[in-house]
Every structure is written in structure tokens, then in C-alpha cells.
VOPAGU-2260 file (C-alpha; in pm, 1 decimal, decimal comma):
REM VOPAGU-2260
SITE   aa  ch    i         X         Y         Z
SITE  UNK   A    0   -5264,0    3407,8    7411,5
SITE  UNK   A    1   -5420,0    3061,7    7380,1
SITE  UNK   A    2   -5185,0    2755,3    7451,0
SITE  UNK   A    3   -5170,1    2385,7    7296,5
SITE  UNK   A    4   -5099,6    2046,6    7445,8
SITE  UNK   A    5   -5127,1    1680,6    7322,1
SITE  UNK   A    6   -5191,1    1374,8    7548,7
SITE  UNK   A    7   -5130,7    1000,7    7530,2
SITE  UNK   A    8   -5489,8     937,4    7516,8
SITE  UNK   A    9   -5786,8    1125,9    7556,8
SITE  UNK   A   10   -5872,3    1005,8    7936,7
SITE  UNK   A   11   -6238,0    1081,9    8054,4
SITE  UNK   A   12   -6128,2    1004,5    8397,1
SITE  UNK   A   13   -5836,3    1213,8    8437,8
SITE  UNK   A   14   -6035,7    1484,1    8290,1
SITE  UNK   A   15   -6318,9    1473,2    8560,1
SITE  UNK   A   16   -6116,7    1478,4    8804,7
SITE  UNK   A   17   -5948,0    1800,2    8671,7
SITE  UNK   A   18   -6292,0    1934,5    8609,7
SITE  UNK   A   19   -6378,0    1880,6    8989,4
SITE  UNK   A   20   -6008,5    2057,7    9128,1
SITE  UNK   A   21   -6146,9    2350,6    8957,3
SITE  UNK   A   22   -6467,8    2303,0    9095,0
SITE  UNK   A   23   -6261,9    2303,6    9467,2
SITE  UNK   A   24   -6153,5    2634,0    9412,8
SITE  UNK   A   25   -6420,6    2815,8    9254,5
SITE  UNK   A   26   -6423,0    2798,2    8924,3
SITE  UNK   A   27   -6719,0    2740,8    8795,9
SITE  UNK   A   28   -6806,7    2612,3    8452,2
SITE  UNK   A   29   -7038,5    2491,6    8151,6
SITE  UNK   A   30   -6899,5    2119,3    8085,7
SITE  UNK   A   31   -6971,0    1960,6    7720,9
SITE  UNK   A   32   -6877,8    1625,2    7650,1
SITE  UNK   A   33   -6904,7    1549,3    7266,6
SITE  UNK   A   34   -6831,7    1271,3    7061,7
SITE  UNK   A   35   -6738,4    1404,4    6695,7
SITE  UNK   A   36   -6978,9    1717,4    6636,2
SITE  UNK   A   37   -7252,3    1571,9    6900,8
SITE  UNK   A   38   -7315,0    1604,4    7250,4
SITE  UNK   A   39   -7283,1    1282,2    7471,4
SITE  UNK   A   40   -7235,3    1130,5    7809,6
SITE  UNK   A   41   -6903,1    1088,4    7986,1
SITE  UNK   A   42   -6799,3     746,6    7920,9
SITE  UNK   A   43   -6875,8     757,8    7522,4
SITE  UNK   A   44   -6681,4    1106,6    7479,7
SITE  UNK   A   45   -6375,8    1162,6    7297,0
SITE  UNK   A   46   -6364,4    1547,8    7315,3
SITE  UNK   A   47   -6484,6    1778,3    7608,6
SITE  UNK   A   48   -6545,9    2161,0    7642,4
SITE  UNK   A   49   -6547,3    2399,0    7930,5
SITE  UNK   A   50   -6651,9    2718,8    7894,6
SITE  UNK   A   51   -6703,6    3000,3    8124,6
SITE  UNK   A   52   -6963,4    3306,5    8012,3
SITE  UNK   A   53   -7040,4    3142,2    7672,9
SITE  UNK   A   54   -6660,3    3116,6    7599,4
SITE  UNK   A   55   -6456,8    2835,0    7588,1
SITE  UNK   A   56   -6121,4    2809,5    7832,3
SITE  UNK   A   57   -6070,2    2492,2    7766,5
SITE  UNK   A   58   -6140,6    2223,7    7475,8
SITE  UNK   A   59   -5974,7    1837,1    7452,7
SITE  UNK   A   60   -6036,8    1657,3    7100,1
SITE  UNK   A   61   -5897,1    1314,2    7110,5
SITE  UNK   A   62   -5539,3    1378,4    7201,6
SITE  UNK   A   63   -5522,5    1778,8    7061,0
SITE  UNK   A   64   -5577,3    2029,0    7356,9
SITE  UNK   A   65   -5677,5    2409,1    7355,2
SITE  UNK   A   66   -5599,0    2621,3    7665,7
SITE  UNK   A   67   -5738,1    2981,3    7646,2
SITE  UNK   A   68   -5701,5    3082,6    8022,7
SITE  UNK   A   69   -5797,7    3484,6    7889,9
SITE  UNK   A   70   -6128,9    3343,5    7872,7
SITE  UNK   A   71   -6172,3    3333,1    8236,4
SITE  UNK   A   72   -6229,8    3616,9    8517,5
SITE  UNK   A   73   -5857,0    3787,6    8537,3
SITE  UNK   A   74   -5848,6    3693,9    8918,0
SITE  UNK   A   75   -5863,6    3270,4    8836,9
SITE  UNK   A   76   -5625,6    3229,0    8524,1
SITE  UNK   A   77   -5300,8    3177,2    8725,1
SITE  UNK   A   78   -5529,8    2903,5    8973,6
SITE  UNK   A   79   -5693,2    2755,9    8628,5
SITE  UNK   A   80   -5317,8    2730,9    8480,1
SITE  UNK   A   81   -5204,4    2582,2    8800,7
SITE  UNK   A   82   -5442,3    2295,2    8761,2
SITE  UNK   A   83   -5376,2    2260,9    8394,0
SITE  UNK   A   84   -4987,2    2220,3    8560,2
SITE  UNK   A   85   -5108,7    2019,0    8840,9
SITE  UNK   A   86   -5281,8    1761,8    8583,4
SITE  UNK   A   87   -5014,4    1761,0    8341,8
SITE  UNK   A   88   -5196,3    1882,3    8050,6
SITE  UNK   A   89   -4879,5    2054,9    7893,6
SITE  UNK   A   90   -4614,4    1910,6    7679,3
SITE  UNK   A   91   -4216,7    2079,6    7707,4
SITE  UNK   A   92   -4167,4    2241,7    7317,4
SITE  UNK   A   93   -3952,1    2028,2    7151,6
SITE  UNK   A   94   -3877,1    2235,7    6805,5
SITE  UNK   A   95   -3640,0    1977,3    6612,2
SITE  UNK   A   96   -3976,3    1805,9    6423,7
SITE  UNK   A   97   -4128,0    2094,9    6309,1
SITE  UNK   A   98   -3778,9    2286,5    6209,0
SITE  UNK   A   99   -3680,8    1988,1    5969,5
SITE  UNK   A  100   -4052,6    1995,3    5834,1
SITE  UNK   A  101   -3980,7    2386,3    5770,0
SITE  UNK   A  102   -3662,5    2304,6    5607,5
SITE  UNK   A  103   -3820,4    2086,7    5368,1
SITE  UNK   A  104   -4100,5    2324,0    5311,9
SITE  UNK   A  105   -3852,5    2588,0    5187,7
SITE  UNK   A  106   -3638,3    2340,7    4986,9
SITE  UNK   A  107   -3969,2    2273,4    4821,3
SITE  UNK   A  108   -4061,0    2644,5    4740,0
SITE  UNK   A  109   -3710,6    2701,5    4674,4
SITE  UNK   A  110   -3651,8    2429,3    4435,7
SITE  UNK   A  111   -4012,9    2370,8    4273,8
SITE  UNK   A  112   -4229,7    2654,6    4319,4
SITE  UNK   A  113   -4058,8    2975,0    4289,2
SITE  UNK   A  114   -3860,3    2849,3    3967,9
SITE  UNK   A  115   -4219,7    2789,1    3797,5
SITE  UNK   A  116   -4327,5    3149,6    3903,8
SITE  UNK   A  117   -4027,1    3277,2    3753,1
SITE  UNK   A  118   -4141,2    3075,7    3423,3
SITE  UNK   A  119   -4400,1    3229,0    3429,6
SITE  UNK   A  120   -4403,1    3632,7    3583,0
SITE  UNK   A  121   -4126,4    3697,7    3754,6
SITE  UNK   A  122   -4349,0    4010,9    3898,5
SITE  UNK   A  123   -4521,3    3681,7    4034,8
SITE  UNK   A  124   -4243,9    3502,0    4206,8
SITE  UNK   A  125   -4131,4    3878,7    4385,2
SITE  UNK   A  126   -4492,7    3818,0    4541,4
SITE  UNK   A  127   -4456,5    3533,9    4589,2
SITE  UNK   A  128   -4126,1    3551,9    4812,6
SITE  UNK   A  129   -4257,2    3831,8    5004,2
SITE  UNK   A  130   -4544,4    3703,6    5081,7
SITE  UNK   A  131   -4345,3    3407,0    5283,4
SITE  UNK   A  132   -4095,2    3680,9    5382,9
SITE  UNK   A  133   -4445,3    3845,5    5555,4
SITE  UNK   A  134   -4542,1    3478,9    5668,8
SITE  UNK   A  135   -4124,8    3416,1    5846,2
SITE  UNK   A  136   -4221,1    3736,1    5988,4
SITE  UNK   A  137   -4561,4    3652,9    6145,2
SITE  UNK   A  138   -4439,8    3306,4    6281,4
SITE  UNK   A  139   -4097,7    3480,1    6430,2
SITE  UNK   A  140   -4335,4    3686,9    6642,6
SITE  UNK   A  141   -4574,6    3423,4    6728,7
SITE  UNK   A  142   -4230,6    3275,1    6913,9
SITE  UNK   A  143   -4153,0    3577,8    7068,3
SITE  UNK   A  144   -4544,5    3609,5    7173,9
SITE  UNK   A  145   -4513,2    3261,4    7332,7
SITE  UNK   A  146   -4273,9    3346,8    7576,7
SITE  UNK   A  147   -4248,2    3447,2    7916,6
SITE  UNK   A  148   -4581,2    3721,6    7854,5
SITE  UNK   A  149   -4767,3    3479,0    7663,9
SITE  UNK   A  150   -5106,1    3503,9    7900,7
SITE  UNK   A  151   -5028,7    3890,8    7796,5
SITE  UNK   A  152   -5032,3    3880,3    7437,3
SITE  UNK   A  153   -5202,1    3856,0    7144,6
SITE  UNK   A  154   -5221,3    3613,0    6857,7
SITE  UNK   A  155   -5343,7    3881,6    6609,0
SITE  UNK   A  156   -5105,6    4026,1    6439,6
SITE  UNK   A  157   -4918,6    3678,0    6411,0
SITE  UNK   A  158   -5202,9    3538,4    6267,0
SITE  UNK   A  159   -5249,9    3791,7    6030,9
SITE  UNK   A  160   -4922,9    3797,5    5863,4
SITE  UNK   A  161   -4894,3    3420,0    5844,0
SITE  UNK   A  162   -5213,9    3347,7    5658,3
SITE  UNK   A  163   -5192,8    3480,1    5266,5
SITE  UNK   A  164   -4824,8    3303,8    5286,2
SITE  UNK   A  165   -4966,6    2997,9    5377,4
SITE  UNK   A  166   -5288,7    2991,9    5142,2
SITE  UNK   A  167   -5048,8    3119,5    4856,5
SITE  UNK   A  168   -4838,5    2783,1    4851,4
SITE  UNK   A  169   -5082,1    2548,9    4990,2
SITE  UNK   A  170   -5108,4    2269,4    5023,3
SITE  UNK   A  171   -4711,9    2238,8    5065,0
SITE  UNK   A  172   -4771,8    2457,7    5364,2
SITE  UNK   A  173   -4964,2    2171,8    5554,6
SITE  UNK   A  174   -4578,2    2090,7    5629,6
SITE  UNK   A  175   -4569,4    2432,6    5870,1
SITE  UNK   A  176   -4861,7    2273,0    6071,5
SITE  UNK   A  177   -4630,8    2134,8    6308,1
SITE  UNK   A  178   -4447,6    2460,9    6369,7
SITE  UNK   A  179   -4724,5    2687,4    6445,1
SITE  UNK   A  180   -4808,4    2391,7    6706,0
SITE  UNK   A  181   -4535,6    2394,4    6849,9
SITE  UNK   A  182   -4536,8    2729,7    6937,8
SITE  UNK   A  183   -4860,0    2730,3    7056,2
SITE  UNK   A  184   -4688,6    2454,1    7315,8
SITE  UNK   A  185   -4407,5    2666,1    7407,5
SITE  UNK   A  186   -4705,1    2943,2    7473,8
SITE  UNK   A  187   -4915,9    2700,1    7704,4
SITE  UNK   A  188   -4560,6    2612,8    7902,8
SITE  UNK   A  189   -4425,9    2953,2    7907,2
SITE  UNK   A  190   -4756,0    3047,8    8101,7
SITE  UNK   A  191   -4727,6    2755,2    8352,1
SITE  UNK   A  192   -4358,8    2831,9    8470,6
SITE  UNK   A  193   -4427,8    3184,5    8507,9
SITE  UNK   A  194   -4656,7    3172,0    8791,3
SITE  UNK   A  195   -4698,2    3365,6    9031,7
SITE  UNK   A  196   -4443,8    3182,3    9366,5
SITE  UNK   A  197   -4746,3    3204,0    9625,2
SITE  UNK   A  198   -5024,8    3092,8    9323,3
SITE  UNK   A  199   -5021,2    2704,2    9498,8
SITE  UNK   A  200   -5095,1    2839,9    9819,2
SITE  UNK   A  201   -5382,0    3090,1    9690,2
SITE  UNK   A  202   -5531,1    2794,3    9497,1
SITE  UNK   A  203   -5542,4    2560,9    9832,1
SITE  UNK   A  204   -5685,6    2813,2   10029,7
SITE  UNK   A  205   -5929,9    2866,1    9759,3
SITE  UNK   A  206   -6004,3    2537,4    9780,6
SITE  UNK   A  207   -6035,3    2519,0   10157,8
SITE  UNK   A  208   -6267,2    2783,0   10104,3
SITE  UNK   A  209   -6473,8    2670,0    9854,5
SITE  UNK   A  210   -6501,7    2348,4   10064,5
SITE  UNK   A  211   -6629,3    2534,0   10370,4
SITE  UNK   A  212   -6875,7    2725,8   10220,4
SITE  UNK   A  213   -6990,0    2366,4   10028,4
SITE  UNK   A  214   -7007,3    2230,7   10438,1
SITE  UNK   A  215   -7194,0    2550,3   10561,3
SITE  UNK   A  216   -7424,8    2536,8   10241,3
């Protein structure tokens, strides 16, 4: 299951220097630096990709972070996620934001939209509230998806059930962004502090490794 983070600032430095510590212990990968929907150099960047096989594992636009460690070989997505923890591309979930947005979004549909579907079908407005019934639903598991299994799990089903409730009462659903963010935060820290105990000292020797065979070369 992918993750989500969000930075102060979208720091080319910082980020090369990650890119190298995963270099150290043998990860290899395809590095894009783009600047909107273009490729550029380093220093004129505000977004970078890595991918691994054609697939991205990692992606930074301006402050918004992606983290799909499933992307990579099965044997280095506890050392990737070590270095994401390591570099402190993770944020703590903090759900308080996002709950009061999803208040507000249901006092809205409560108190605007589902009386004017009632106007107007009331076969309509039974849709209507199962469809965000369906949508609760799908964003209830994408919490439970985003815990202590999230590397496990799948985004899917989640996904599935929480799209025709938000197209239905867009564009008051822009107001659930937050939430399914947030979630996607709580996936990304769930992943780091479930580690493996012994992953720091499989990543160092990794990276003692890699650096012999760099000396030897």
C-alpha cells in the first residue's frame, strides 16, 4: 500500500543525499528531476522521481510526497523504508484537520443536498445516501489498511468503494481530500515503525558491502 508525506520545502539537497544512501546499499535506480511536466537539472527542480523497473517507488512534487516501497524487489523495501525513516520523509497522522473538514462535509450533504434530492426523487436521495454509506465504508477500510500491515495491503477495494460517493456530491467532496491524505500518512508511518528490529543493521552492512565492492571495482 502506497504511503504519503509532506515536507517544509521541497529540498534538492536533502534529496540527493537520500538518493545516494540508497545508492550505499544497493538500490539502484532511474532518477528524474522535473520541473512542472518537464525534465530538468538538479538545481532548477521542484519535483523528482525514482523508479525502479519502469515503476516509480518514489515521487516528491513541491512539498506532496508518494512512497510506493511494493514497487521495489521484496528483499530492499524494509532498507528503502529505513532510509525514507532515516531522512525524515514521513509526517506522524494527525486526524483532527481532516475529521472537522468531514464534519462539515456531512453537515453540508445533510443540510443542503439530500433535502434537494428529496425535492426532487426521493428514490434519488436513497441513492444518494448509500452511495456515501458505500464511500464511509471504503474510507473506514482504507484506515484499517493503513495500519500495522500496510506494506501488505491493498488500496483496491478502498478505492473502489470511495469513488462514485465522491463524484456523486462533488465538488463538496474536495473537503474529504484531506482525509484520504491523511490516511495515506498514517499508511507511510505505520510501515516505518514496523520494521523489522535487526533492518538498521542489515542496511549498514549493505552498505559496507556495497562500498567494498565500489573499492574492489
Amino acid at each position: 500500500m502506497r504511503g504519503q508525506f509532506r515536507s517544509e520545502v521541497f529540498d534538492q539537497e536533502k534529496l540527493s543525499s537520500f538518493i545516494k544512501q540508497l545508492h550505499e546499499v544497493g538500490i539502484t535506480c532511474d532518477v528524474e528531476w522535473n520541473r512542472g511536466l518537464s525534465r530538468t537539472v538538479k538545481e532548477r527542480a521542484n519535483g523528482l522521481k525514482l523508479k525502479y523497473d519502469n515503476k516509480t517507488f518514489f515521487k516528491q512534487q513541491g512539498v506532496h510526497g508518494d512512497v510506493i516501497a511494493e514497487h521495489l524487489p521484496p528483499e530492499q523495501r524494509d532498507i528503502f523504508l529505513t532510509k525514507i525513516k532515516n531522512a525524515g520523509l514521513y509526517n506522524e497522522p494527525v486526524f483532527f484537520l481532516s475529521a472537522l473538514l468531514s464534519l462539515v462535509f456531512l453537515g453540508i450533504l445533510v443540510g443542503l443536498v439530500l433535502p434537494e434530492f428529496l425535492r426532487r426523487s426521493e428514490t434519488l436521495a436513497i441513492t444518494i445516501v448509500s452511495l456515501m454509506a458505500i464511500m464511509f465504508i471504503g474510507y473506514a477500510l482504507l484506515y484499517r489498511a493503513a495500519g500495522p500491515n500496510a506494506l501488505e495491503n491493498s488500496l483496491i477495494l478502498p478505492t473502489l468503494l470511495t469513488i462514485p460517493g465522491l463524484l456523486c456530491c462533488a465538488p463538496s467532496s474536495v473537503l474529504l481530500t484531506p482525509l484520504g491524505r491523511t490516511i495515506l500518512k498514517r499508511s507511510l508511518y505505520s510501515q516505518i515503525h514496523n520494521l523489522p528490529s535487526d533492518i538498521e543493521n542489515r542496511a549498514q552492512s549493505d552498505s559496507d558491502d556495497s562500498l567494498i565492492a565500489f573499492k574492489n571495482s
